[in-house]
C-alpha positions in Angstrom: 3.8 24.1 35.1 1.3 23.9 32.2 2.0 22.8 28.9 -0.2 22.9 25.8 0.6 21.4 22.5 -1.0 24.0 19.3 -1.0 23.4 16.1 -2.5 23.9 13.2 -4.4 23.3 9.2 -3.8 19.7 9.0 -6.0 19.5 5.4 -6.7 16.1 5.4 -7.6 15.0 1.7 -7.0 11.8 1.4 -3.7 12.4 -0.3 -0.8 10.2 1.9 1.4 13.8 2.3 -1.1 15.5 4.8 -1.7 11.9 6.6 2.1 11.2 7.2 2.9 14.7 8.3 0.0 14.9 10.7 1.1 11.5 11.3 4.4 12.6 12.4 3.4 15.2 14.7 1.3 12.9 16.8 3.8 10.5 16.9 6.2 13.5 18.4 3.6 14.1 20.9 3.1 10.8 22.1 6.7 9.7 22.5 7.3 12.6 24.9 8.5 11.7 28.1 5.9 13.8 30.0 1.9 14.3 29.9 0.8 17.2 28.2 -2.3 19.1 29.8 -4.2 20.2 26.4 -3.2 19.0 22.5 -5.2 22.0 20.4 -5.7 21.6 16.9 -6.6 25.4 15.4 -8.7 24.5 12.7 -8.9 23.3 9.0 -8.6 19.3 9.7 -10.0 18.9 6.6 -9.7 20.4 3.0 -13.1 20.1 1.8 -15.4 18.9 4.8 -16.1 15.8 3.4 -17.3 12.7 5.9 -14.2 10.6 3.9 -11.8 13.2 4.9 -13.5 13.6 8.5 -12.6 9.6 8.9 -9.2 10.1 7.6 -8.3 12.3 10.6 -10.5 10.7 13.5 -7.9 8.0 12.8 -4.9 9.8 12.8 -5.3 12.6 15.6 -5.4 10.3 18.3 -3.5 10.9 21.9 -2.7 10.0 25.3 -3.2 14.0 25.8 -6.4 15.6 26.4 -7.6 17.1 22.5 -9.8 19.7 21.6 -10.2 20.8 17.7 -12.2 22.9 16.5 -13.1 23.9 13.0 -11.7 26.6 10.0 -13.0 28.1 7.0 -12.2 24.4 5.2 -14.1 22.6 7.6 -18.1 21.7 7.6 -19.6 21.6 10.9 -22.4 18.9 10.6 -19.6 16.5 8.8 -17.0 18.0 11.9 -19.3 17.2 14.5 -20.2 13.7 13.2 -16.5 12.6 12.1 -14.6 13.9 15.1 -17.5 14.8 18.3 -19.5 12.1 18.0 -21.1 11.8 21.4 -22.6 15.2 20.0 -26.0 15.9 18.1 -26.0 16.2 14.4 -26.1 20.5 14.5 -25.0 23.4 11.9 -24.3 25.8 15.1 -21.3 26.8 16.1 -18.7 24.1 17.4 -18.1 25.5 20.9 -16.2 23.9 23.6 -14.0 24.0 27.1 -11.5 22.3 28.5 -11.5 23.1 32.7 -8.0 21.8 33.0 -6.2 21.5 36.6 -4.9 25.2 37.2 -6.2 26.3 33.6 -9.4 27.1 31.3 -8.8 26.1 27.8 -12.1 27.9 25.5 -12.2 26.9 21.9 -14.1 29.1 19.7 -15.7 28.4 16.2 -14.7 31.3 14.5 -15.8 29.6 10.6 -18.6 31.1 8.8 -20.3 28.4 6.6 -19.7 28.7 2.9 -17.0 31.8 3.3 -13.5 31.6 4.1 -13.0 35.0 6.6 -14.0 34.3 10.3 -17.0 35.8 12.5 -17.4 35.0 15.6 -21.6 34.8 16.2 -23.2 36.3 19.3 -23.6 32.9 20.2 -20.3 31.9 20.4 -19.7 35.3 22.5 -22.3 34.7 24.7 -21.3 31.2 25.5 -17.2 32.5 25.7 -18.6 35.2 28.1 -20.3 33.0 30.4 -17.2 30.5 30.6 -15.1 33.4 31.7 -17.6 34.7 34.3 -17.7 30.8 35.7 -13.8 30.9 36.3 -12.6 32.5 39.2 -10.1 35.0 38.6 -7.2 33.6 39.3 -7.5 30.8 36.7 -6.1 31.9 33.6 -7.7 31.3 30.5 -6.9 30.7 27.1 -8.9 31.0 24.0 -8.8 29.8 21.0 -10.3 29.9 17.3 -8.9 29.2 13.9 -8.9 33.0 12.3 -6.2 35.7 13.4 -8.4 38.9 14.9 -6.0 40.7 13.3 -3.6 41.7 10.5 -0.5 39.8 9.8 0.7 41.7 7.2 0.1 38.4 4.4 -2.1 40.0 1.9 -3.9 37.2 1.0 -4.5 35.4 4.4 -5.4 39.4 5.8 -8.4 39.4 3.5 -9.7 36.3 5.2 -8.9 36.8 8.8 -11.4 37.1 11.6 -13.6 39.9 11.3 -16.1 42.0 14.0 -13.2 41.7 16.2 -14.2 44.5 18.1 -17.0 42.7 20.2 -14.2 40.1 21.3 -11.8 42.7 22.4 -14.9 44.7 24.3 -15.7 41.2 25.9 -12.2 40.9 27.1 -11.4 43.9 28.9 -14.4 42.6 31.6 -12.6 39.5 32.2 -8.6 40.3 33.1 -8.3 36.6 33.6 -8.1 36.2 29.5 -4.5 35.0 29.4 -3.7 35.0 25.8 -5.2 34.1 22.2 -4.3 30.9 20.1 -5.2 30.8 16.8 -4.1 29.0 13.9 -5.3 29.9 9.4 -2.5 31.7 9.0 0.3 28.5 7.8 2.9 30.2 9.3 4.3 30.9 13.3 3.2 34.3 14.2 3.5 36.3 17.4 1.6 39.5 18.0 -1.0 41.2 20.6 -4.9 41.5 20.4 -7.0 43.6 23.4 -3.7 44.0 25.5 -3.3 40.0 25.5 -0.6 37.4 23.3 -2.1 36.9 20.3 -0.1 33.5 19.5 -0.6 32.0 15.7 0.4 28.0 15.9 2.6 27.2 12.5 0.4 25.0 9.8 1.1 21.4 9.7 0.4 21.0 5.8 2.4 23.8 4.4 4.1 26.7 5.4 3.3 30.4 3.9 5.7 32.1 1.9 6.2 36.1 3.5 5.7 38.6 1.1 10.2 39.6 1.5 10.5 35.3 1.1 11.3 34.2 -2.8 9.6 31.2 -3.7 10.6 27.9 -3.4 8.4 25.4 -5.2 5.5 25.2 -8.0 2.8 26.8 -5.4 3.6 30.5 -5.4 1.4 31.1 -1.9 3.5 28.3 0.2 6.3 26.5 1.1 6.0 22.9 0.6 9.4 21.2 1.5 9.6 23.3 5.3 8.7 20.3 8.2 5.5 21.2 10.6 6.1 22.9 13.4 4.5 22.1 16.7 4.1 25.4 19.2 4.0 24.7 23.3 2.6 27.0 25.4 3.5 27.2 29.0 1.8 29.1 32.1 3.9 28.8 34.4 4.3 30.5 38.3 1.9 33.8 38.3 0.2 32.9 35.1 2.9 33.8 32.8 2.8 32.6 29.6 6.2 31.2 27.5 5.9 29.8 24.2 8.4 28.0 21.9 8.6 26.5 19.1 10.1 22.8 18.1 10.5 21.6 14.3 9.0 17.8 13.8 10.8 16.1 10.9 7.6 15.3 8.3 9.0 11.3 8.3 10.1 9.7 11.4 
């Protein structure tokens, strides 16, 4: 059995709120009685892409669990790679990386497009995710992972800013049946729909949660819910590949 901890838009601003509440999560994650195979973080660790904020969040997303992160539209990636990679090269390209776990390829995808907020994955990045696959025999499943949705969710606002060109990733996948599922994260809210025939799973946001067109409002921000707890998501591939997911409530001070 393989477990992954996801989630999401941790917007570290030097404020204490997103701090504690990332704070709690890992805290959650390290108390478990049992040794996760992957910790993903989906994306927007910061708010503004600063190197204060960068520092802020190397401090607090630490584990005993293998971590990847990788950046959203909020994010910068020389201050990214510097803050949080740095046994990398100072670098504006894409932030690009793999996790060849025991039984399990975990692909993380930089899906941000400097100075915009909607995602693009470059040919780059495609090329790179493409040869990954290729590498892993196929009967290793793999997941992959970026910060924007590929798709619609039906949230006006977060729609307008969701991945776009999503039609080269979907051509890519249908050579490579080994794609398990997609992770993603933007979105501030638990989401669970399909992209190129695969799971297209949306981990819940860890700084706020966003208010469905049908919810009423329940604070001063008309956009989000500030007073619901993160949420952490696990996904499991278990016997024959097959993927579970739930979905466990972290109270924001422990």
């Amino acid at each position: 059995m393989i477990v992954i901890a996801h989630f999401t838009d941790t917007h570290f601003d030097g404020d204490p709120r997103a701090a504690d509440r990332t704070r709690a999560v890992m805290d959650y994650l390290e108390e478990l009685p049992y040794d996760l195979d992957a910790v993903l973080v989906s994306g927007d660790i910061t708010d503004h892409g600063s190197p204060a904020e960068y520092e802020e969040a190397r401090k607090v997303l630490v584990s005993r669990h293998p971590m990847l992160l990788c950046p959203g539209n909020h994010d910068e990636r020389m201050a990214f790679r510097q803050g949080l990679l740095r046994d990398e090269r100072p670098s504006a390209a894409p932030v690009d990386q793999v996790l060849r776990g025991d039984g399990f390829v975990l692909a993380v995808c930089d899906s941000s497009v400097p100075g915009e907020h909607q995602g693009l994955l470059e040919n780059s990045t495609l090329a790179w995710l493409d040869g990954v696959l290729a590498d892993t025999p196929h009967e290793v499943p793999v997941l992959v992972a970026f910060h924007h949705p590929p798709v619609t969710l039906h949230i006006r606002y977060v729609d307008g800013i969701r991945q776009f060109g999503e039609e080269r990733l979907a051509a890519l996948a249908q050579r490579h049946p080994h794609l398990t599922a997609f992770l993603c994260g933007h979105a501030h809210t638990a989401a669970a729909t399909t992209f190129a025939g695969r799971p297209l799973l949306v981990a819940p946001g860890v700084v706020s949660t966003t208010r469905l067109p049908w919810e009423a409002a329940t604070g001063p921000d008309p956009y989000v819910h500030l007073d619901e707890p993160p949420v952490v998501a696990f996904h499991v591939l278990g016997e024959h590949g097959r993927l579970t997911t739930h979905y466990r409530v972290v109270p924001a001070t422990r």
